[in-house]
MIMARVEX-723668 format. One record per residue (C-alpha): residue number from 1; chain; x, y, z. Coordinates in steps of 0.5 Angstrom, whole numbers, plus 2048, in hexadecimal, padded with zeros to 3 digits. Layout:
BEGIN
@k = NUM&c = A&x = X&y = Y&z = Z .
...
//
This chain:
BEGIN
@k = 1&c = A&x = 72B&y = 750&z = 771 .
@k = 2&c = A&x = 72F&y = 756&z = 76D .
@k = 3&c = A&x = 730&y = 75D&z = 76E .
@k = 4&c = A&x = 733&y = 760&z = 767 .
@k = 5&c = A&x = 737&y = 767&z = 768 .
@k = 6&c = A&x = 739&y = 767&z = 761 .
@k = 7&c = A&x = 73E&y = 762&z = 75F .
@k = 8&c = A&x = 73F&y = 760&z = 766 .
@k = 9&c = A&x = 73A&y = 75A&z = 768 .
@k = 10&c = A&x = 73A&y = 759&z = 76E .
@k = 11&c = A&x = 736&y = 753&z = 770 .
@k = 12&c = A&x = 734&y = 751&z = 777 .
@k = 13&c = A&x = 739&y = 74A&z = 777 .
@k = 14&c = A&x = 73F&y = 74F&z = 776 .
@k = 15&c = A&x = 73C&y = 754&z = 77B .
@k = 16&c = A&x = 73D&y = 74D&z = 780 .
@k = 17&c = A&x = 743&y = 74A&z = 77E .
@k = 18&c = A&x = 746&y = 751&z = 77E .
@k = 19&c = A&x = 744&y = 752&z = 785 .
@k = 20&c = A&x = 745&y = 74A&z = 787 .
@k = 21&c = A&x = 74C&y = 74A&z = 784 .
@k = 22&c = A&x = 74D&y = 751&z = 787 .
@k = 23&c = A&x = 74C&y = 74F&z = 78F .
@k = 24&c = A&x = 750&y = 748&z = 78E .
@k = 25&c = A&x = 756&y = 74D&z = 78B .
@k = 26&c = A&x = 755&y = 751&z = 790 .
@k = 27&c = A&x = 754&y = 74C&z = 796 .
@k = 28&c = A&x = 75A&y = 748&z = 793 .
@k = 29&c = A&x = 75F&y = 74F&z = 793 .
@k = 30&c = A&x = 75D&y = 751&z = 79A .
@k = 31&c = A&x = 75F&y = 74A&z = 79D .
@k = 32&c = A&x = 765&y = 749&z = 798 .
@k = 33&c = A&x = 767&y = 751&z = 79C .
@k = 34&c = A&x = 765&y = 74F&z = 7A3 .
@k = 35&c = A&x = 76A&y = 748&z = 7A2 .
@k = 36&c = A&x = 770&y = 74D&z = 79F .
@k = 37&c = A&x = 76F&y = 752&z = 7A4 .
@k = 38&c = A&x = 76E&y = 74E&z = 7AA .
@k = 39&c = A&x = 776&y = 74C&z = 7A6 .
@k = 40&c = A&x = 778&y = 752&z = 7A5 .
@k = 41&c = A&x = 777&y = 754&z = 7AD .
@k = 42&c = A&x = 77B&y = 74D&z = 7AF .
@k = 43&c = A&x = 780&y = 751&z = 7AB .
@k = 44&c = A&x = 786&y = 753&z = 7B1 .
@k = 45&c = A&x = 78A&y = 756&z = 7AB .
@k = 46&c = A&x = 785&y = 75D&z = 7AA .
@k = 47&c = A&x = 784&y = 762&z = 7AE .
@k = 48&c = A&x = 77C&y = 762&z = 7B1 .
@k = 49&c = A&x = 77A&y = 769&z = 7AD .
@k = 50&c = A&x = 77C&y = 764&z = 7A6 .
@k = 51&c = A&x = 779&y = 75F&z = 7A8 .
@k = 52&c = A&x = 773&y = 762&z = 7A9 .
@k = 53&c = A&x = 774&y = 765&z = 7A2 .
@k = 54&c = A&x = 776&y = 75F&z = 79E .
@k = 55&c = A&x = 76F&y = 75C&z = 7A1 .
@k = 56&c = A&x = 76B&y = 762&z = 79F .
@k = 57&c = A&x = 76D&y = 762&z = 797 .
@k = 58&c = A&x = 76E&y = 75A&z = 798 .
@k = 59&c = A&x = 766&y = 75A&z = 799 .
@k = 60&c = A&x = 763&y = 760&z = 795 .
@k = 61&c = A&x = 767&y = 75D&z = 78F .
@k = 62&c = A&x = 764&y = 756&z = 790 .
@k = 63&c = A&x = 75E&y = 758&z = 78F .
@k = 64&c = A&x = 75E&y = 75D&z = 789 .
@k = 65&c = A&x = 762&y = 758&z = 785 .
@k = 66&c = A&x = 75B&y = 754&z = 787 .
@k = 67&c = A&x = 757&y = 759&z = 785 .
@k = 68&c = A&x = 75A&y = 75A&z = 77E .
@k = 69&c = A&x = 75B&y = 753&z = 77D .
@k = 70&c = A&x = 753&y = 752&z = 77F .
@k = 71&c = A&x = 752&y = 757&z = 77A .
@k = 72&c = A&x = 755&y = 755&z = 775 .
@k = 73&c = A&x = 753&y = 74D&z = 774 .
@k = 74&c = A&x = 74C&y = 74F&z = 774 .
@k = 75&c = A&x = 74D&y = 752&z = 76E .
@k = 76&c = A&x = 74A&y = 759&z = 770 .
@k = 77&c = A&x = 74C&y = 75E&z = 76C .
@k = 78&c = A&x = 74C&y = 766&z = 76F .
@k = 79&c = A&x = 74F&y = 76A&z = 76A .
@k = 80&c = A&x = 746&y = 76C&z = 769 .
@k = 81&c = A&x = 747&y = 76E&z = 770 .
@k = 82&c = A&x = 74D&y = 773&z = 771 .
@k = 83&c = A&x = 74A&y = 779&z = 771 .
@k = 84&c = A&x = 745&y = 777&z = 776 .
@k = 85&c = A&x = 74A&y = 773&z = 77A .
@k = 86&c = A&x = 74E&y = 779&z = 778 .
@k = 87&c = A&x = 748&y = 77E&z = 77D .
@k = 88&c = A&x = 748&y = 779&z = 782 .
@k = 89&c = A&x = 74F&y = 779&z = 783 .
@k = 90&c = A&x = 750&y = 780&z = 784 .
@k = 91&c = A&x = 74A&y = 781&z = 789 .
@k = 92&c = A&x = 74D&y = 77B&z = 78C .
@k = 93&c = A&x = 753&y = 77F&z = 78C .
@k = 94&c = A&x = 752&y = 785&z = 790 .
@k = 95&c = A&x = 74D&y = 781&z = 795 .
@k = 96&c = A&x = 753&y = 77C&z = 796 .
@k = 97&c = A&x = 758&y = 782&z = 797 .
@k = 98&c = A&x = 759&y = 782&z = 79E .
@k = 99&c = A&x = 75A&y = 77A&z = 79E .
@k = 100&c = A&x = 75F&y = 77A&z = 799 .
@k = 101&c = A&x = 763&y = 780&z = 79C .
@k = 102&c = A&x = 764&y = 77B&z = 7A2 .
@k = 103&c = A&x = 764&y = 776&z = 79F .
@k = 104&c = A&x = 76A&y = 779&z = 79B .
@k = 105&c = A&x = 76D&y = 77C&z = 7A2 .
@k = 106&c = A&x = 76C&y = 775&z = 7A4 .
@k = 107&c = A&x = 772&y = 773&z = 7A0 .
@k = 108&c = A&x = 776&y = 779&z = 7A0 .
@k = 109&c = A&x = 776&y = 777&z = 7A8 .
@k = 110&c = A&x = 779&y = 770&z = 7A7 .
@k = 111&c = A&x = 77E&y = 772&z = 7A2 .
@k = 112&c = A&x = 780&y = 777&z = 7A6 .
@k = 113&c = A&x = 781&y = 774&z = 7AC .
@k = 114&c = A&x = 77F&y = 779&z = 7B0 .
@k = 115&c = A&x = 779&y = 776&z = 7B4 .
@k = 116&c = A&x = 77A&y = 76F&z = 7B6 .
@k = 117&c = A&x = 775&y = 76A&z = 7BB .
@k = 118&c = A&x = 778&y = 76B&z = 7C2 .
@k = 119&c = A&x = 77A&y = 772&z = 7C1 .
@k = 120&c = A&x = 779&y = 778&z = 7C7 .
@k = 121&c = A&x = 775&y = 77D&z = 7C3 .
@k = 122&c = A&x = 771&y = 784&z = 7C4 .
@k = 123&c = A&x = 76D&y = 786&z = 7BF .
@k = 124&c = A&x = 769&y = 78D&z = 7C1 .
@k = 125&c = A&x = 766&y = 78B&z = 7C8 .
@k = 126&c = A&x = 767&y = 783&z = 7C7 .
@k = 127&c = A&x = 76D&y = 780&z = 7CA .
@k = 128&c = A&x = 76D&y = 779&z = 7C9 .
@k = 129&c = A&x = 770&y = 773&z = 7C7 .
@k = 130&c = A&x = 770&y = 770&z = 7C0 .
@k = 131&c = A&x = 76C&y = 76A&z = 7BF .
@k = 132&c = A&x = 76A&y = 768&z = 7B7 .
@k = 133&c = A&x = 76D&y = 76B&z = 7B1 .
@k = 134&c = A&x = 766&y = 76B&z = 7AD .
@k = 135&c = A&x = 765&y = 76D&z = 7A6 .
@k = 136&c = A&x = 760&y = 773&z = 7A7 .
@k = 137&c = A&x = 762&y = 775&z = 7AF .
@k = 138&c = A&x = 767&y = 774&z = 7B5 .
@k = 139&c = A&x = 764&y = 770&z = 7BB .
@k = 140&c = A&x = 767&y = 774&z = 7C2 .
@k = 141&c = A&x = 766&y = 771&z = 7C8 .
@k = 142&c = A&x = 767&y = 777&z = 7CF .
@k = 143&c = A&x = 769&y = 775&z = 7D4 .
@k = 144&c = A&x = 762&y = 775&z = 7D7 .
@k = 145&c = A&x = 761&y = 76F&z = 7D3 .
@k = 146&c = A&x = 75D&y = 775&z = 7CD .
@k = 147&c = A&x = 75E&y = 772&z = 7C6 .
@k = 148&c = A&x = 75E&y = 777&z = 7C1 .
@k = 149&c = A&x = 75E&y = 775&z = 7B9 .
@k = 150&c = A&x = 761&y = 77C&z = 7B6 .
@k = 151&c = A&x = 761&y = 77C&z = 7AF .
@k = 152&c = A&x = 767&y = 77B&z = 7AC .
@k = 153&c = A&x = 767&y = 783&z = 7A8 .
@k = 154&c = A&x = 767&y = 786&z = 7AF .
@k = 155&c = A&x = 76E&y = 783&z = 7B0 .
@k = 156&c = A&x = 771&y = 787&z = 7AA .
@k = 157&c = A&x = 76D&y = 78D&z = 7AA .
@k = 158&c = A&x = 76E&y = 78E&z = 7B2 .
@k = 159&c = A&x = 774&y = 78E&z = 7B7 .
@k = 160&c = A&x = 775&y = 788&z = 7B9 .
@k = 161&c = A&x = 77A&y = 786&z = 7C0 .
@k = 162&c = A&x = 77D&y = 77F&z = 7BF .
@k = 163&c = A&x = 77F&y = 77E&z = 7C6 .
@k = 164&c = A&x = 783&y = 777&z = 7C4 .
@k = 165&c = A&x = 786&y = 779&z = 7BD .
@k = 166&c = A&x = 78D&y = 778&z = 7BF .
@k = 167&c = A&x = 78D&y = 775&z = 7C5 .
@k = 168&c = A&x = 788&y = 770&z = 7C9 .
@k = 169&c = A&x = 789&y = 776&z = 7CF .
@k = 170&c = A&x = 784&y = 779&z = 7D1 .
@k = 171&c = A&x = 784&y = 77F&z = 7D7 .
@k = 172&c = A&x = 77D&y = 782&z = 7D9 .
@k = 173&c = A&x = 77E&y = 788&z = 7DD .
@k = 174&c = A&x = 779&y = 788&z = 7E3 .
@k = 175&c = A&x = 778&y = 78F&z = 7E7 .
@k = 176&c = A&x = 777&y = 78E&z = 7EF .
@k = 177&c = A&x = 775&y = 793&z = 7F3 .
@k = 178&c = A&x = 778&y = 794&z = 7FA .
@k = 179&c = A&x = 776&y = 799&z = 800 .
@k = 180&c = A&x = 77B&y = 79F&z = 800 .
@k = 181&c = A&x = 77C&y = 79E&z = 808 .
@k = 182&c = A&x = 77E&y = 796&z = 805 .
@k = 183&c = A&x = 786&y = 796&z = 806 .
@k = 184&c = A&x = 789&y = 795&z = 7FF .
@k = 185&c = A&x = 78E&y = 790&z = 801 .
@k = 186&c = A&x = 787&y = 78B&z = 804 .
@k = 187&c = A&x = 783&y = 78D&z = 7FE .
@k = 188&c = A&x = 78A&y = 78A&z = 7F9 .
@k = 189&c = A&x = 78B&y = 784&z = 7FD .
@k = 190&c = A&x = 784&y = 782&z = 7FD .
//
């Protein structure tokens, strides 16, 4: 069975074999990513921000190169199919803006150094500890216990307190409240 679209014939033997070899690749990268990832993170030479960078690309990378590979061994041709591959990507585009903004701030984060996991951050009413550096979000964790995933765009187009930047000393200021008939030096000492 075989689907003629001009001089491409598409058959369902190559639809098969693209979609077989296509998830064994992609199988394949993914495992081959998670070993060198998990190697990556053994590292005790790189910063935690630059290794969850070099995982990132390490993984994406794998797997397009299996995409194009899977392509090109079964031998489809797409030159046909550039103008509608062409519409496709740009509606793709403009509906993946916002994840590609975060992705893109994602990478702007680690290669800054500005936020790392186990910082003390405030970001507008969130004040928390930084637990996981993702592609898409941070992970903050509250005092309380509240984890919050923020999307990396809010770390570059909002202010953000890094309490832990510099030093791993953090002070909170905590107001008390005492009755104006209460000795001050009593109030002090306790």
């Amino acid at each position: 069975a075989a689907i003629s679209l001009g001089a491409l014939r598409l058959s369902l033997l190559v639809i098969v074999k693209a979609i077989v070899l296509a998830v064994a690749l992609v199988w394949l990268a993914v495992l081959l990513g998670n070993v060198l990832s998990h190697w990556v993170q053994r590292s005790a030479d790189l910063s935690p921000s630059f290794k969850v960078l070099i995982s990132k690309v390490i993984k994406i990378g794998l797997i397009m190169i299996a995409g194009a590979i899977a392509l090109s061994t079964t031998g489809i041709d797409l030159t046909p199919l550039t103008v509608f591959s062409g519409a496709v990507g740009v509606g793709i585009g403009f509906g993946l803006q916002t994840v590609v903004s975060n992705f893109i701030s994602g990478i702007i984060i680690l290669l800054d150094k500005s936020i790392k996991p186990g910082d003390t951050i405030t970001l507008g009413d969130t004040f928390g500890s930084v637990r996981d550096l993702r592609s898409r979000f941070v992970s903050v964790i509250t005092r309380e216990g509240k984890e919050y995933l923020i999307p990396n765009e809010d770390f570059i187009s909002q202010q953000v307190v890094n309490w832990s930047l510099s030093s791993d000393y953090v002070r909170m200021d905590v107001e008390l409240g005492a009755s104006y008939d209460s000795n001050p030096h009593d109030v002090i000492r306790i």
